[in-house]
C-alpha positions in Angstrom: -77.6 214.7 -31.5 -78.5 211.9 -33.8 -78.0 208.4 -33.8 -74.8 208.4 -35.9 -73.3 210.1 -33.5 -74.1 208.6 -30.6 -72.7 206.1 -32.3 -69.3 207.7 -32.9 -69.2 208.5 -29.3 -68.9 204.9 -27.7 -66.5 203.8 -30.4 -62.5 203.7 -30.0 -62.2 207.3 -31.4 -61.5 209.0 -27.7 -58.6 207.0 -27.6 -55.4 208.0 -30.1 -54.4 205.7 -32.7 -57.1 206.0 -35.0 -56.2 208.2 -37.9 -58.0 211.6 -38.9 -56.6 211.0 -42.5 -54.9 208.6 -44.4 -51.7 209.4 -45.0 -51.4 212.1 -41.7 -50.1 210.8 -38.2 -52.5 210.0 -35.4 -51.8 212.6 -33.0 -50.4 211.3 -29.4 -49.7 213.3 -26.2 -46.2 213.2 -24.7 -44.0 214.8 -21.6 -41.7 216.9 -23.5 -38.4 218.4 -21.3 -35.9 220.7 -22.6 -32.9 221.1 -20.4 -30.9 223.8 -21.0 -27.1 224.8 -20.0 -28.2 225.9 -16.4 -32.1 225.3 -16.5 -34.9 223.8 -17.3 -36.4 225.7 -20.5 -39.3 223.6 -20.9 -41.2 220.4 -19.2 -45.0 219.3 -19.7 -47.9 217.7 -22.2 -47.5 218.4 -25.8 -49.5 216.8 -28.2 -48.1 216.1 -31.4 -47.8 214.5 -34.6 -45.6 214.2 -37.9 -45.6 216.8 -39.5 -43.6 219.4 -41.7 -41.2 221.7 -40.1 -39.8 224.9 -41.6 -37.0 226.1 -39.7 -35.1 229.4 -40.0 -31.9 227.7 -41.1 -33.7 224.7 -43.0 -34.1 226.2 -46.2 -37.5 225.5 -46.4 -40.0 223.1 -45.4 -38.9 219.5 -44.3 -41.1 216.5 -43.7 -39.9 215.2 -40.3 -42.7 212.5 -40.0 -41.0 209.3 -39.9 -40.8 208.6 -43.5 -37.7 210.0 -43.7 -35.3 208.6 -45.4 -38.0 205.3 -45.7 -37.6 204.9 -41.6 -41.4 204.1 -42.1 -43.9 203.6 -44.7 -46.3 205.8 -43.2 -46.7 209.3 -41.4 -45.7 208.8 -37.4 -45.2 211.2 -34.5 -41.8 212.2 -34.1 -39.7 213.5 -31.3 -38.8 216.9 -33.6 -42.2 217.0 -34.5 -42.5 217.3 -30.2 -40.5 220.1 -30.0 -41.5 221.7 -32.6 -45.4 221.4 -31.3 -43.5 222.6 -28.0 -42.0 225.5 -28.9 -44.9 227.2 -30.6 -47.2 226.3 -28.3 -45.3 228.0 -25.4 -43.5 230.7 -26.5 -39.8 229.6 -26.9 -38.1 229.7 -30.0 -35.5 226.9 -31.4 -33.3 226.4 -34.7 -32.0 223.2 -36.7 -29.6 222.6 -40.0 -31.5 220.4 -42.3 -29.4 218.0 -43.7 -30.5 215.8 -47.1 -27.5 213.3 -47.0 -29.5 211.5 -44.0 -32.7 213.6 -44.3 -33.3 214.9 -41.2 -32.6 218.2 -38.9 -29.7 218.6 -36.6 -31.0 220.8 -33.6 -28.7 223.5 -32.7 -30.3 226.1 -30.6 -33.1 226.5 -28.4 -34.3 229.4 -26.5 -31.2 231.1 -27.2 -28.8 228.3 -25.9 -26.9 227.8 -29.1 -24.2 224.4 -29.7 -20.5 224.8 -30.0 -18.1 223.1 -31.6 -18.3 220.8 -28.8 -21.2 221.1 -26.8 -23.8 219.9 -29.0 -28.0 219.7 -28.1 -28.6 216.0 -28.1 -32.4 213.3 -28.1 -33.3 211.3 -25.0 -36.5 209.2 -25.2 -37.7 207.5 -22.1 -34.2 207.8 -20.6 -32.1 206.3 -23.3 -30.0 208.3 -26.1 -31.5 208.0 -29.0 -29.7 206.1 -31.6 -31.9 207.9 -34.5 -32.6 211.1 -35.8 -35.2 213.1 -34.1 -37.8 213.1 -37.4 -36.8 209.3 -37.7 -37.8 208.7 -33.8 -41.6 207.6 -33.3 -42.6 208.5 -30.1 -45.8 207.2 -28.5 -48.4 208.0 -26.0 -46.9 208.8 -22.3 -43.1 209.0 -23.2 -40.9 211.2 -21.8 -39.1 213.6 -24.7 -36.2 214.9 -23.6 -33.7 217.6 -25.9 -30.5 218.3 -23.7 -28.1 220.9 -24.1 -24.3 219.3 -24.4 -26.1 216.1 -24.0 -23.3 213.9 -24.9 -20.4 215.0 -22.2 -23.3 213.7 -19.4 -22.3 210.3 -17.5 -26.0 210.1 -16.4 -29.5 210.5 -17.1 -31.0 210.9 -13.7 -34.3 209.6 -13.1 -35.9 211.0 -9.8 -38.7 209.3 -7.9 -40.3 210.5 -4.6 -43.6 210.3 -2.9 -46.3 212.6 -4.4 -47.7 213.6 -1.1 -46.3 214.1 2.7 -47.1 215.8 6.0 -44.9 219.0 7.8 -42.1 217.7 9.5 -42.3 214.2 8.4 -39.3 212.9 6.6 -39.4 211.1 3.4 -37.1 209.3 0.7 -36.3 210.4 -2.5 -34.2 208.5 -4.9 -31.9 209.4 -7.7 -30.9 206.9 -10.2 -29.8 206.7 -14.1 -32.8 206.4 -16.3 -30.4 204.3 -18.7 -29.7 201.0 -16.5 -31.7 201.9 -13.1 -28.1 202.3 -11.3 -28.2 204.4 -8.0 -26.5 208.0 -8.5 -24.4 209.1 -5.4 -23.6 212.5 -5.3 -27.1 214.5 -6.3 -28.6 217.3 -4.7 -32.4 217.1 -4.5 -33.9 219.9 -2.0 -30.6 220.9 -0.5 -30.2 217.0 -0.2 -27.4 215.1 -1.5 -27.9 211.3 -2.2 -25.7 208.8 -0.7 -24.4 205.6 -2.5 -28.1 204.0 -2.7 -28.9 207.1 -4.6 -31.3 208.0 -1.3 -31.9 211.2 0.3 -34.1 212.3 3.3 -36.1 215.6 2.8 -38.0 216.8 5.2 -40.6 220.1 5.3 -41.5 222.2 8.3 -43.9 224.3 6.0 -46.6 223.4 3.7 -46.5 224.0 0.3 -46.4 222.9 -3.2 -43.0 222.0 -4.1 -41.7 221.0 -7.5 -38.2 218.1 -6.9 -35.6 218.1 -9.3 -32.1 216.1 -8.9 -29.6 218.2 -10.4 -25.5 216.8 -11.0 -23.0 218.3 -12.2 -21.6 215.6 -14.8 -25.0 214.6 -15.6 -28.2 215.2 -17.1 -30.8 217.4 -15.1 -33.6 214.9 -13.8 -37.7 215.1 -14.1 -39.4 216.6 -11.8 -41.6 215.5 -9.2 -44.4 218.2 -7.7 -44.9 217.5 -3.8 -47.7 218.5 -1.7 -46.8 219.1 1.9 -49.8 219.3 4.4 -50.4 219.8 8.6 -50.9 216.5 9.9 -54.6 215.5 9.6 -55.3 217.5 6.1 -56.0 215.7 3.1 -53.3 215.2 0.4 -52.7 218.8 -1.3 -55.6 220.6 0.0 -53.8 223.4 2.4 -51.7 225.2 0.2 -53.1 224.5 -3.6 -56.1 226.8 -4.1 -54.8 228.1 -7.5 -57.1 226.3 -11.0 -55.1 224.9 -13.5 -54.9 226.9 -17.1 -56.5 225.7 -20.0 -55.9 226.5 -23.5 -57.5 224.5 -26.5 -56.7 224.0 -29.7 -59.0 222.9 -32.4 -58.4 222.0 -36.3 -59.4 225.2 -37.2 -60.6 228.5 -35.8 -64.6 228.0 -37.3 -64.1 225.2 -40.3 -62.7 221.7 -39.4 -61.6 222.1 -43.3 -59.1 225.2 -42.4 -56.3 222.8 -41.1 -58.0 218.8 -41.4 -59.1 216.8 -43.9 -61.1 214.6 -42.0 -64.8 214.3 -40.3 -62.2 213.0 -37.5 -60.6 215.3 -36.1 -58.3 216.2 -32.6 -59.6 218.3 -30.1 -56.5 219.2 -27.9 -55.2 221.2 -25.3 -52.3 222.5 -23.6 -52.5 223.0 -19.5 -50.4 224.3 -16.7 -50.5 224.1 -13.1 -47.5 225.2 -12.4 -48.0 227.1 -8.9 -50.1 224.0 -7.9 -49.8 220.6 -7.3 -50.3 219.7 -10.6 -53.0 218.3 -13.3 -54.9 214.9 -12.1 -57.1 214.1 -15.2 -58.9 215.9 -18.1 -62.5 215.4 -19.7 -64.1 216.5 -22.4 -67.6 216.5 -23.5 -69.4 217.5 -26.7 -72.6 218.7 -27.8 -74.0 219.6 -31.3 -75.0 222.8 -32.2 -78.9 223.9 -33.3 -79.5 224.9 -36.9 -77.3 222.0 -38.5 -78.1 219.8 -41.4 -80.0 217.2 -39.2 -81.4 219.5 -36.2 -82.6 222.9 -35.4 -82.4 222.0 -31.6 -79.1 222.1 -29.3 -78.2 219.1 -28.3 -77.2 217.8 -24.6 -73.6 217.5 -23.5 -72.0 214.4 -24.2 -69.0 212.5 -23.3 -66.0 212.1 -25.4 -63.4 211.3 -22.8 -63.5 210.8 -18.7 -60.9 211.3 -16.6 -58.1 210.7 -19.2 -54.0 211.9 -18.2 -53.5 212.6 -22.4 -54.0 216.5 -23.8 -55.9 214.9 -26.8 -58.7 213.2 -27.7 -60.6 212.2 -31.7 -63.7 213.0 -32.0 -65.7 211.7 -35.8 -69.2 214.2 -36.6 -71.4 214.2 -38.7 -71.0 216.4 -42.0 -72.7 220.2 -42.2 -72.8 219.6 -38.3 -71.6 222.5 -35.4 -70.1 221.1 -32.4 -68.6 222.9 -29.4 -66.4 220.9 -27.1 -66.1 221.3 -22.9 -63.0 220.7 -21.9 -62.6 220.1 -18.0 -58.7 220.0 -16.2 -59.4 218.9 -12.5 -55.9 219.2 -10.6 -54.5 217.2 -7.7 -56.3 219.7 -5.2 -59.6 219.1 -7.0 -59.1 223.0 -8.1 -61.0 222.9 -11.7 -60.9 224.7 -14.7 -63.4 224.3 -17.6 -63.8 226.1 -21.0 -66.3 225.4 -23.8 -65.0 225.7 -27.2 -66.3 228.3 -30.1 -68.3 226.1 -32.4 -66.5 224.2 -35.2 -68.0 223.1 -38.3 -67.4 220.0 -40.1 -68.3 221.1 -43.7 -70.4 218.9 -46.3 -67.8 217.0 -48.5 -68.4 216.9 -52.2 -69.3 212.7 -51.6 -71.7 213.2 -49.4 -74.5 212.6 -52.1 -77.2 212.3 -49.9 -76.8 215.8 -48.8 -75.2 218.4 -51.3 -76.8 217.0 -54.7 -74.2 217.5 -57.5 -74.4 216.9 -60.9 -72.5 217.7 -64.1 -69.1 217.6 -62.2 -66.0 215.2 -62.3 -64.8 214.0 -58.8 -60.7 214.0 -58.4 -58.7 212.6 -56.2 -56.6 215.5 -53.8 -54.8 214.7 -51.0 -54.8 218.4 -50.0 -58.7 218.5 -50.2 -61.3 218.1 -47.3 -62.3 214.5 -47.5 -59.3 214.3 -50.1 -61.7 214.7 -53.3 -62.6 217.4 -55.2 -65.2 218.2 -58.1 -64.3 220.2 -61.1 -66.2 221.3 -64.1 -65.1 222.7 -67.2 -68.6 223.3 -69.2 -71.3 225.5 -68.0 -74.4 223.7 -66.7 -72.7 221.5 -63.7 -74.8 222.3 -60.7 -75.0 221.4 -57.0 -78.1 222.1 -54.4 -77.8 222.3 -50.0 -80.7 222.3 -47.9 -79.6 223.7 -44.7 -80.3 225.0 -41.4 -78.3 228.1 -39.9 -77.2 231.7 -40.6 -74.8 231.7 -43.1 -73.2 229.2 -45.5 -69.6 229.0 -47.3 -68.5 227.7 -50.2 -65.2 225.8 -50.2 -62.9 225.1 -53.1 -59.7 226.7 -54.8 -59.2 229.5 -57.3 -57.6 228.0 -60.8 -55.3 230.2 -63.1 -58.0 230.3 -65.7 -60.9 229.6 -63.8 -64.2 230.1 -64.6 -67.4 231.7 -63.5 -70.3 230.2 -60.7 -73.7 231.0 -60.1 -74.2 231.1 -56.1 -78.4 231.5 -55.4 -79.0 231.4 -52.1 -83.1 231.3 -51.0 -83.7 232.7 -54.3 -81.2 235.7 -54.7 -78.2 235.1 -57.3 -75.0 236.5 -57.6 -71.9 235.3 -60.0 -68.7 234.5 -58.8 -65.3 234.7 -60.5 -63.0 232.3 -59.1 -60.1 232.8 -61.4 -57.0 233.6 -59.4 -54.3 231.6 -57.5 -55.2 230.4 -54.0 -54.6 227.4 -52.1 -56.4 224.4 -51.2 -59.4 224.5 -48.6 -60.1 228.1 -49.4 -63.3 229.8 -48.6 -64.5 231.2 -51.9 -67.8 232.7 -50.6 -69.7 233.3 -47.5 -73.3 234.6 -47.7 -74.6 237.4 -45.6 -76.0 236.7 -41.9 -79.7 234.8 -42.5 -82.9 234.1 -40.4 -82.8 231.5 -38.5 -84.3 228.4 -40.3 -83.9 226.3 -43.4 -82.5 228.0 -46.7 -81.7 226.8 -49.9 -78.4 226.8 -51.7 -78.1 226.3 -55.5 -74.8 226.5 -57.9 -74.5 226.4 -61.4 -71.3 226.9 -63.4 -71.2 229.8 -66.3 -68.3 228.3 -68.6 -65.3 230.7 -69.0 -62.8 228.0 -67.3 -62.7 225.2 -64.9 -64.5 225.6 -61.6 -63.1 223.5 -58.7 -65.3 222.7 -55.6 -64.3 220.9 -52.3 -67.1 220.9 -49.8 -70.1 223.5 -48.6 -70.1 224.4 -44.7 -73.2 225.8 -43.0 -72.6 227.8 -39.8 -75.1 228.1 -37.0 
């Protein structure tokens, strides 16, 4: 791994907050819980951002970033943006109106549970109604999300705190109180329990087990949940009865190329995880090691560490360009049960200003915010060329078909062959990918023909 990034390693970029682009959202992990009519639909990490949301009722796409409407100057997580990440993420669907007199959505059905004329679906954020719209509502690292169903006929938000741990046949307190102002709730059943006017009830377990808490009231809104781990006397917290490894399920910026969904040499590595039939996630980590055959090595690198023992389902990681990284990802729940997964590689492609690298000449550089790197090169004349050493076993070229675009040379280790790349396509598209190669180094020339503008974005050798 070279020294560059080792360097990016110890830097603040494991931590959100640092931006993969400038004009995107910094991604942040939340708790998001969707209470429906009679149940819970949803409840655990999501990481999300701002972003657009297309809706089947919206009438298209819709920013819902925070800049709404001028709520802020830049791109921000929203608590939408939340549900949205949510829902496709896990498998439940949901609907909203969009409305352009205050430039946001108004949610009206998820996973089936559709308002009324008077039961409408309503935004809590850390306990308290949200006096915003949900695109217009930044939500940050850690809070609690929360969609309700006929949210606004509730007298309370309950809030539910109890031990995390406790022994078989030993009683403990739980405690029931509203999330808005801290106030004790009397009258809540938690675990067959019913809270007195200190918003206290005694619970008490004659069997081990994992068990998941939840204060429930009629006039009010469905608590959080707490996950308990009862053990035999002696046995250490959550160790009897939890043998089951959390799940584990990554999600990258693209499914080979960084440049398929990001912009950015930075880019999120995040994940979504369930323990549901345990005692529940402890802390993630995540490593990272680069690949043999890129630009700068032809030797697999060692594992290193992004993150250690971290409670968010995200981290940033910055590379180096033409470079193949796969990512471990390690869940380790309360039982020390542990899951870990290794990514499939993921390229960070060779941007059209990395000079030092892919040597271009002839061309015109433009501004694009849609572009890897958000620049792209174009060349109207024939006789604009570019040249890539590289390592690996293929390559790709990067760019966008034009309406009357023209026509590229592509010689790769000495064999040419001309591409058209007239057409309509959209930005970040892979015009060309070469044939499997030897191992080793190979050389990459281009060289436009004339005929019509040629637009390039960035070149991505794959290991």
């Amino acid at each position: 791994m070279t020294n560059r990034i080792r360097g990016s390693l110890l830097i603040a970029l494991a931590i959100f907050g640092v931006s993969a682009a400038g004009a995107a959202a910094a991604p942040v992990s939340v708790n998001l819980r969707v209470e429906g009519a009679s149940s819970t639909i949803f409840d655990g990490p999501v990481t999300t951002d701002g972003h657009t949301i297309t809706t089947a009722s919206s009438g298209g796409a819709q920013p819902c970033d925070g800049t709404n409407a001028g709520a802020f100057p830049s791109a921000v997580p929203t608590a939408t943006a939340a549900l949205d990440d949510g829902a496709r993420l896990n498998g439940f669907t949901w609907d909203a109106d969009w409305f352009s007199s205050f430039s946001d959505f108004s949610v009206k059905e998820v996973a089936g549970e559709a308002a009324t004329t008077t039961q409408f679906w309503g935004l809590v954020v850390n306990f308290q109604f949200s006096q915003t719209g949900g695109c217009t509502t930044k939500v940050n690292n850690g809070d609690e999300v929360l969609w309700v169903f006929d949210a606004f006929s509730k007298l309370h938000v309950l809030k539910l705190t109890a031990p995390a741990s406790a022994t078989t046949g030993t009683p403990l307190t739980a405690t029931v109180v509203d999330g808005q102002d801290g106030t004790p709730v009397a009258g809540a059943t938690i675990g067959g329990k019913t809270t007195g006017a200190d918003g206290k009830a005694t619970l008490s377990f004659a069997n081990s087990g994992i068990y998941k808490l939840k204060a429930d009231k009629s006039d009010s809104v469905r608590s959080n949940s707490v996950s308990l781990c009862v053990d035999p006397p002696g046995a250490d917290p959550c160790t009897s009865s939890d043998k089951t490894a959390p799940t584990l399920t990554p999600t990258l910026p693209g499914r080979r190329l960084a440049s398929e969904r990001g912009h950015s040499r930075t880019v999120l590595i995040s994940w979504q995880a369930s323990d549901a039939s345990g005692a529940g996630v402890a802390y993630y980590s995540v490593d990272v090691r680069e690949l043999s055959d890129g630009i700068r090595t032809a030797k697999a690198g060692p594992w290193k560490s992004i993150v250690a023992r971290t409670t968010l389902t995200g981290v940033h990681f910055r590379g180096d360009s033409g470079s193949a990284y796969e990512f471990r990802i390690i869940a380790v729940d309360r039982a020390a049960n542990r899951t870990e997964i290794v990514t499939d590689p993921l390229v960070l492609p060779v941007d059209d200003r990395d000079r030092g690298i892919w040597k271009l000449s002839g061309w015109k550089r433009q501004r694009s915010a849609s572009a890897w790197g958000l620049t792209v090169v174009r060349a109207r004349e024939a006789g604009a060329t570019g040249v890539l050493r590289f390592r690996g076993r293929s390559v790709s070229l990067i760019g966008r078909k034009l309406a009357k675009g023209g026509r590229l040379r592509v010689t790769l280790d000495g064999k040419s062959r001309t591409l058209r790349v007239r057409g309509r396509s959209g930005p970040r598209t892979v015009l060309w990918t070469s044939p499997t190669l030897k191992a080793g180094s190979h050389l990459l020339k281009v060289r436009t023909l004339g005929g019509g503008p040629v637009e390039l974005d960035a070149v991505a050798p794959r290991p």
